[in-house]
VEXDREN-2710 file (C-alpha; in Angstrom, 1 decimal):
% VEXDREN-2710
k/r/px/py/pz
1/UNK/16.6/43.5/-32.3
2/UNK/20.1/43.3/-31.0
3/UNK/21.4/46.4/-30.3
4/UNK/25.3/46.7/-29.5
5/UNK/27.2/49.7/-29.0
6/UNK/31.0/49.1/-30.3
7/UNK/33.8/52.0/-29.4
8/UNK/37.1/51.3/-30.5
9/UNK/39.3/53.2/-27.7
10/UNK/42.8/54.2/-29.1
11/UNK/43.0/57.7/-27.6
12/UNK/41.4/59.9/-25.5
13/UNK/38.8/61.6/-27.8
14/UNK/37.1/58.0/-28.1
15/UNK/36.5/57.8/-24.1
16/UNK/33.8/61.1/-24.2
17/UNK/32.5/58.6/-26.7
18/UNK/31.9/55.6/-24.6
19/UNK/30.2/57.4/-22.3
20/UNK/28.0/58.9/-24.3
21/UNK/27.7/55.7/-26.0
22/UNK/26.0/54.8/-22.1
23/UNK/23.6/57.1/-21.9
24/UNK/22.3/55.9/-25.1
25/UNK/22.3/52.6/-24.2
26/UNK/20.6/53.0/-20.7
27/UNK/18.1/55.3/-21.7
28/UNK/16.8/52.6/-24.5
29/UNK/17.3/50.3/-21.4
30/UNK/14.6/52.7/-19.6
31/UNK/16.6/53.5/-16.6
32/UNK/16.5/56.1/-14.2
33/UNK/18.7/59.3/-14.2
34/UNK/21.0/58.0/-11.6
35/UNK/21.8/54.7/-13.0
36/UNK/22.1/56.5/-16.1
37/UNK/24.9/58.3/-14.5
38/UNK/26.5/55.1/-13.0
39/UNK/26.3/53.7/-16.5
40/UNK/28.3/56.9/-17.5
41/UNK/30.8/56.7/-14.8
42/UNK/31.4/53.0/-14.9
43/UNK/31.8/53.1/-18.8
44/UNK/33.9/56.3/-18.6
45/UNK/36.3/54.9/-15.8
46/UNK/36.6/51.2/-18.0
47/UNK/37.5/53.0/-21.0
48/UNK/40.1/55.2/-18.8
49/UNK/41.6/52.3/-17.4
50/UNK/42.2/50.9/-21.6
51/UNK/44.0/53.9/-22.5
52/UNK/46.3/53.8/-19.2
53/UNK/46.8/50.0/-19.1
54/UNK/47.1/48.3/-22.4
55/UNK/47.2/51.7/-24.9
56/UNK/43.4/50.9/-25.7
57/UNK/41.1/48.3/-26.7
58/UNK/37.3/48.3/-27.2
59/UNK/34.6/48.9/-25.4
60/UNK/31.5/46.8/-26.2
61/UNK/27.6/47.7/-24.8
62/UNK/24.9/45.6/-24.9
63/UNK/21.5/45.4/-23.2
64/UNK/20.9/41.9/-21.7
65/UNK/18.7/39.5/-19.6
66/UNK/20.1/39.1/-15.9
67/UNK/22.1/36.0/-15.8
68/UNK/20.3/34.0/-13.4
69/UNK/16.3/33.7/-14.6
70/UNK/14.5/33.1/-11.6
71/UNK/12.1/36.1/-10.9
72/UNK/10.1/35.7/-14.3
73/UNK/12.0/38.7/-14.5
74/UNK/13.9/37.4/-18.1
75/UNK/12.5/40.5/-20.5
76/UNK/14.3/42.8/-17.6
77/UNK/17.0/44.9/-19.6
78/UNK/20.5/45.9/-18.1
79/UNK/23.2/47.7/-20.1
80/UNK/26.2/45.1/-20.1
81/UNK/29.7/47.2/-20.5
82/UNK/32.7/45.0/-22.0
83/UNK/35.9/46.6/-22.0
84/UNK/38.5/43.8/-23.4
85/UNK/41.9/44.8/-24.8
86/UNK/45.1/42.7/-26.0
87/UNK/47.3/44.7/-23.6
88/UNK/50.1/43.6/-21.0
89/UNK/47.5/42.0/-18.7
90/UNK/47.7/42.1/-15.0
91/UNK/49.5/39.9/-12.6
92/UNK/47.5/40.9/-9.8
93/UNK/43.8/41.3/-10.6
94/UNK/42.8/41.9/-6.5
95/UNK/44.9/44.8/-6.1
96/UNK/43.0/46.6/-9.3
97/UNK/39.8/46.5/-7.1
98/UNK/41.0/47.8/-4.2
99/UNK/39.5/50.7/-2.3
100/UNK/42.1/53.8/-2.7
101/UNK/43.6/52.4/-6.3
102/UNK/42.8/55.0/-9.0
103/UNK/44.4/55.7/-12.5
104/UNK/46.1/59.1/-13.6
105/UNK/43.7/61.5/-16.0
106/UNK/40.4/59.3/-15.2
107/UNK/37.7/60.3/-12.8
108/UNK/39.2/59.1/-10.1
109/UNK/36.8/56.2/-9.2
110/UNK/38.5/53.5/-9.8
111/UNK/38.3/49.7/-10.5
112/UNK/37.2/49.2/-7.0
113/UNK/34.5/51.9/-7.4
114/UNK/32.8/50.4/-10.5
115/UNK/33.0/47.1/-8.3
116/UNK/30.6/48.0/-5.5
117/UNK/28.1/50.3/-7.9
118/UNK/27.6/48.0/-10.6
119/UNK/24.9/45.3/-10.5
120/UNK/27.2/42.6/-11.5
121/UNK/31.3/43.0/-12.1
122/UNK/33.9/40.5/-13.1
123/UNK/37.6/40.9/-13.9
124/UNK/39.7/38.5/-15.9
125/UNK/43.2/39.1/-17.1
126/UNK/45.7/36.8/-17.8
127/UNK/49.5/38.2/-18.2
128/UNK/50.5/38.3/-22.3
129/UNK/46.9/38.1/-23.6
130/UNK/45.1/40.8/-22.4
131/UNK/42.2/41.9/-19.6
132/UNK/38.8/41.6/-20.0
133/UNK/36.4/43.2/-17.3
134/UNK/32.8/43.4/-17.2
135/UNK/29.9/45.3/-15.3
136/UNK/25.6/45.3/-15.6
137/UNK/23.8/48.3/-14.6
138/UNK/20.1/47.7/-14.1
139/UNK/17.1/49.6/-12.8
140/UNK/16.1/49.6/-9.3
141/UNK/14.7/46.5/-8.1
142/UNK/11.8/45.6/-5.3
143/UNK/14.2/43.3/-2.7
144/UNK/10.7/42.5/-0.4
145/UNK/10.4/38.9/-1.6
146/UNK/10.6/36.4/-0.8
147/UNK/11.5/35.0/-3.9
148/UNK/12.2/31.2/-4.8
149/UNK/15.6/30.3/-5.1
150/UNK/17.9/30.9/-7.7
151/UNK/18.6/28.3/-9.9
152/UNK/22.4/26.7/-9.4
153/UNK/23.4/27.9/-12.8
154/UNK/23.6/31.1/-14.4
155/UNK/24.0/32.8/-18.2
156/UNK/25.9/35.2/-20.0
157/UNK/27.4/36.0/-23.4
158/UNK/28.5/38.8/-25.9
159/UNK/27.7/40.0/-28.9
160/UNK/30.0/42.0/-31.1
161/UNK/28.5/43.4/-35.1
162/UNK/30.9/43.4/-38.1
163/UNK/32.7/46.1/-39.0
164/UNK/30.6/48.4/-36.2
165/UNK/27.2/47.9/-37.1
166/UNK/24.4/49.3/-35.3
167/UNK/22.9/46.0/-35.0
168/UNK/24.0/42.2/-35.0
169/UNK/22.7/39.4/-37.1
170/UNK/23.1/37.0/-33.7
171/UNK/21.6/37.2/-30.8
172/UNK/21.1/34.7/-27.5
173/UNK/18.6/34.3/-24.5
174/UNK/18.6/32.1/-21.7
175/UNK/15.2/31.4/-20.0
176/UNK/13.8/29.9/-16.9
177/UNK/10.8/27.6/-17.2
178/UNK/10.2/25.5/-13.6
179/UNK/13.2/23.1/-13.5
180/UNK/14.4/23.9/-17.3
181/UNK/17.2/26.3/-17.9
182/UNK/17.4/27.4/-21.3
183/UNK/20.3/28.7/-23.6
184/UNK/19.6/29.6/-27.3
185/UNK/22.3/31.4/-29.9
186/UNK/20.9/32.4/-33.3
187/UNK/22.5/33.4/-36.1
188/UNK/20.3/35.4/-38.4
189/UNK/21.8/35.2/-42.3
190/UNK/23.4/37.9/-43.5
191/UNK/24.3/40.9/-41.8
192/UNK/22.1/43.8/-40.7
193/UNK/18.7/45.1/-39.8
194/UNK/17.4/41.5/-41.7
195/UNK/19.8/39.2/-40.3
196/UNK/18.8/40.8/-36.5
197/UNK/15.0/40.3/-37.2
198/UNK/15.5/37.1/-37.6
199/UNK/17.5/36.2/-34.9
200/UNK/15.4/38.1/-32.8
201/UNK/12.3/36.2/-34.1
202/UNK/14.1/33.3/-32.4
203/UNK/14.5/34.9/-29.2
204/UNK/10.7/35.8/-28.9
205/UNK/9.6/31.7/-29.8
206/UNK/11.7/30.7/-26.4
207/UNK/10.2/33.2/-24.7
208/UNK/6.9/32.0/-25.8
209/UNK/7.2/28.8/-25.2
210/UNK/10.1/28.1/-22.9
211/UNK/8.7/24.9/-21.6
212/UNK/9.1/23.0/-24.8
213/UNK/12.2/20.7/-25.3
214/UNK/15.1/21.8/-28.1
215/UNK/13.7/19.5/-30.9
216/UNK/10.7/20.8/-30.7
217/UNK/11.3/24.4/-30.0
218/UNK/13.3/24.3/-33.2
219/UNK/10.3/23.4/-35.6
220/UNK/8.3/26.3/-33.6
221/UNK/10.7/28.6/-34.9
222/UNK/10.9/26.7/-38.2
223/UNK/7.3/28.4/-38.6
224/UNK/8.2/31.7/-36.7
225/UNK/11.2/32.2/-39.5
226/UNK/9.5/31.8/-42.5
227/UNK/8.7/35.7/-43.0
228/UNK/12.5/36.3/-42.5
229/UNK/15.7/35.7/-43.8
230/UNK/16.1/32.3/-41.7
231/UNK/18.6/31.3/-39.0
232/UNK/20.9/28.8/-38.0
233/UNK/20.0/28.4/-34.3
234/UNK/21.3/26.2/-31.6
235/UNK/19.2/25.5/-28.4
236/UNK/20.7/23.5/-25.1
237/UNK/18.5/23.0/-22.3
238/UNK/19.3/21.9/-18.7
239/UNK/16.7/19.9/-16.7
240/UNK/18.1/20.9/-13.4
241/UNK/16.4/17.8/-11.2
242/UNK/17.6/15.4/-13.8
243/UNK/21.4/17.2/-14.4
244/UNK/20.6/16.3/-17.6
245/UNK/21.6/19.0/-21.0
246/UNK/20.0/18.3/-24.2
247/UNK/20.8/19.8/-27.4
248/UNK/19.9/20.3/-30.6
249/UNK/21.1/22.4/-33.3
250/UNK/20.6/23.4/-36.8
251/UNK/23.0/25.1/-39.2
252/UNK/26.6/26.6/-38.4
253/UNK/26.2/27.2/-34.9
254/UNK/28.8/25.8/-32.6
255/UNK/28.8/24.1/-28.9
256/UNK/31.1/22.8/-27.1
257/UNK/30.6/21.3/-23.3
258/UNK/33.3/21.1/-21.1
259/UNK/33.2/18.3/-18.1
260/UNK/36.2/18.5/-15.8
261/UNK/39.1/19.2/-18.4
262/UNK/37.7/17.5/-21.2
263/UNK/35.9/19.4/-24.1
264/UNK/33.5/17.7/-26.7
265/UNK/31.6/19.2/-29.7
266/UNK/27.5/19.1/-29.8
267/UNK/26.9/18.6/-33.3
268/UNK/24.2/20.5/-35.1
269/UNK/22.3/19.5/-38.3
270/UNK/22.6/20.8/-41.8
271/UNK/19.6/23.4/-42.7
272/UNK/18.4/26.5/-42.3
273/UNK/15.8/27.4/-39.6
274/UNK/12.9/29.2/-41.5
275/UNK/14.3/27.9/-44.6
276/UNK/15.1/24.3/-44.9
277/UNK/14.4/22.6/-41.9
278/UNK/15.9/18.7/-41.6
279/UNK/12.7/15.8/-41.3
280/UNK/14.3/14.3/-38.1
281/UNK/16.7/16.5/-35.4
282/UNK/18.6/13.8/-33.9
283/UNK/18.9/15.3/-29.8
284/UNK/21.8/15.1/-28.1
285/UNK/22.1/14.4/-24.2
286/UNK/25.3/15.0/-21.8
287/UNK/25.1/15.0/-17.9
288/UNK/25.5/18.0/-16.3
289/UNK/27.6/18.7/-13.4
290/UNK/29.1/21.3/-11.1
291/UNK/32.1/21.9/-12.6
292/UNK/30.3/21.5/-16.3
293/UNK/30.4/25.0/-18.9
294/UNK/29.0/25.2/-22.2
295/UNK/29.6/27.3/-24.9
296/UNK/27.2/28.4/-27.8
297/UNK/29.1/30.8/-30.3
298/UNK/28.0/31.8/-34.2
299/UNK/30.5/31.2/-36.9
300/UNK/32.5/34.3/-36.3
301/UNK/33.9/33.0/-34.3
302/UNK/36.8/30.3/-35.5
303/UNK/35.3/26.4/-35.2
304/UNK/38.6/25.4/-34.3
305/UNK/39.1/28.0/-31.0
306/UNK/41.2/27.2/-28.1
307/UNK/39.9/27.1/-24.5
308/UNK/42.4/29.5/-23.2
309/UNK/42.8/30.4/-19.0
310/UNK/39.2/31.4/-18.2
311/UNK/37.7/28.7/-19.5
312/UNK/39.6/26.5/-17.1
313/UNK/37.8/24.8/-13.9
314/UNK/37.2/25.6/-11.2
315/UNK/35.9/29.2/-12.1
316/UNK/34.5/32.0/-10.4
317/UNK/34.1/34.4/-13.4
318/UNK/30.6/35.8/-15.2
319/UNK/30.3/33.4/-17.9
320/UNK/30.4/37.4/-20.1
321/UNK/33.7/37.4/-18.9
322/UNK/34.3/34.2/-20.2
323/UNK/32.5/34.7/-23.3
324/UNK/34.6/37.7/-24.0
325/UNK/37.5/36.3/-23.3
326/UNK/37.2/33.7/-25.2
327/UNK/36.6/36.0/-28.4
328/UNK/39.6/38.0/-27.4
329/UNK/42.0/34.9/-27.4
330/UNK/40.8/33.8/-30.8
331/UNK/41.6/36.9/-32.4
332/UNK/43.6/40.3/-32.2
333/UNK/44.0/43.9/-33.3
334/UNK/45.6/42.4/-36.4
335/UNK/42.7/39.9/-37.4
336/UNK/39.4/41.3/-35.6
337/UNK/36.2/39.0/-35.9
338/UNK/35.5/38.3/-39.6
339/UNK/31.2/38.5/-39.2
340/UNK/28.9/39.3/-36.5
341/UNK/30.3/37.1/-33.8
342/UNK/28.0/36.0/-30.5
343/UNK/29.2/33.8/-27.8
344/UNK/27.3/32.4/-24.9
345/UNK/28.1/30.8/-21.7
346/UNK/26.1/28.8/-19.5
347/UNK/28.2/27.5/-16.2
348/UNK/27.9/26.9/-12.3
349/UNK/26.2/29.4/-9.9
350/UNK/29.2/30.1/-7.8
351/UNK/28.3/28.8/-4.1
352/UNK/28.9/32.8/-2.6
353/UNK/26.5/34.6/-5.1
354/UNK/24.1/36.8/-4.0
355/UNK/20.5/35.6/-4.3
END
């Protein structure tokens, strides 16, 4: 079930809890005792940087698929570490990572530090809104190959539970099957232990037949659910030799594709997945191109949110990053997320990513 680890950071007490709250979260991840540690230090040094920067924020841990499914490799955990806050931001994001920059009172590591041991680290901050930077610590991998190539798009999202719950009611998974790239977001009803069973039931029918297109994925998990509380559940699916996306959708999930600047909704049906599942699911198909993004997000987050700066094309960041930020810019210390809230990215493969 979705696990997330959510550490409010307002003082200095709350960063020996973020670490800790990384050991936990890479030991369920089954890592090693060194990238246990770097989970530690990279977590410690992000929650640091909060406190020094924008007088706190929260951190958010997850464990997640790697964002480009290529290997077969999608059950493959890594602890994700969010740190997002609604601070000052930065004007200059490139001096942060450079080698030799280190804040006052933190380990000393710095930005640049957590940049080269990480798996994966993005950095997004936009002046008057707040920073958002990310990082994935994973086990260690066999690099013999040779392995086909990576598919020219890649995945990522966040998942944050109401009011600090152990677990959240949504989840998402993105999944590789030949030339089919996958992107579901599920939104278990309720809240809780329940609510995350469910979603995850919906996770574990993509991952068991990933091959089958969205309308029909859905009435597999229409069967899946019934044993749960039921889910409203959104599934978009790129055919990568036809640039094709096709989506389908039932409940209050919300998508929106953007091509070039312009955004339109994806419209899902009325129902219940598990529950009440329409007679006919209408599919919807977009082109897909390189400068395309879509976003998947459950109904904590507001229907009527604003694209803000790193949504904007051309983009370099982890679609996390984006995820996150886009949370960040729809709410704020004063009015955090109102339910378990879970966004999801899918966007282009930058052309300098490693393989």
């Amino acid at each position: 079930m979705p696990r997330v680890w959510e550490v409010p950071v307002h003082d200095s007490t709350r960063v020996r809890d973020v670490r800790l709250a990384a050991r936990d979260a890479a030991r369920h991840a089954g890592l090693a005792d060194d990238r246990v540690a770097t989970a530690e230090l990279v977590a410690t040094e992000l929650a640091t940087n909060l406190l020094k920067h924008a007088g706190g924020g929260q951190v958010l841990l997850d464990l997640v698929g790697p964002t480009v499914p290529v290997h077969g490799d999608e059950r493959l955990l890594l602890v994700q570490i969010m740190a997002v806050d609604h601070g000052p931001g930065m004007a200059d994001t490139a001096a942060a990572l450079r080698d030799g920059y280190t804040t006052t009172a933190s380990l000393g590591a710095g930005l640049g530090t957590c940049l080269r041991i990480a798996d994966d680290f993005s950095l997004h901050s936009t002046p008057g809104r707040g920073t958002t930077a990310m990082a994935r610590i994973g086990p260690h991998r066999d690099t013999a190959g040779p392995y086909p190539a990576p598919p020219p798009v890649r995945a990522g999202g966040v998942n944050i539970p109401l009011a600090g719950g152990e677990f959240s009611g949504d989840a998402w998974a993105c999944v590789r099957a030949a030339d089919r790239v996958t992107l579901l977001l599920a939104d278990g009803l309720g809240h809780g232990p329940q609510a995350a069973r469910a979603s995850s039931a919906a996770v574990a029918a993509l991952r068991s037949d990933p091959h089958l297109p969205p309308t029909d994925l859905l009435r597999r998990m229409h069967t899946v659910l019934r044993d749960t509380r039921g889910a409203a559940v959104a599934v978009a699916q790129l055919d990568l030799g036809a640039g094709q996306l096709h989506f389908a959708g039932v409940g209050n999930v919300g998508a929106r594709l953007r091509a070039g600047d312009r955004w339109q909704g994806l419209v899902s049906c009325p129902g219940i997945v598990g529950a009440h599942l329409p007679a006919r699911l209408p599919p919807h198909q977009e082109r897909w191109t390189r400068d395309s993004l879509l976003v998947l997000h459950s109904d904590g987050l507001p229907s009527r949110w604003t694209p803000g700066p790193a949504t904007e094309t051309p983009s370099p960041l982890d679609p996390a990053v984006i995820a996150a930020s886009i949370v960040r810019d729809a709410s704020s210390p004063a009015r955090p997320v109102r339910d378990d809230t879970a966004v999801a990215v899918l966007g282009p493969l930058p052309t300098d990513h490693p393989s």
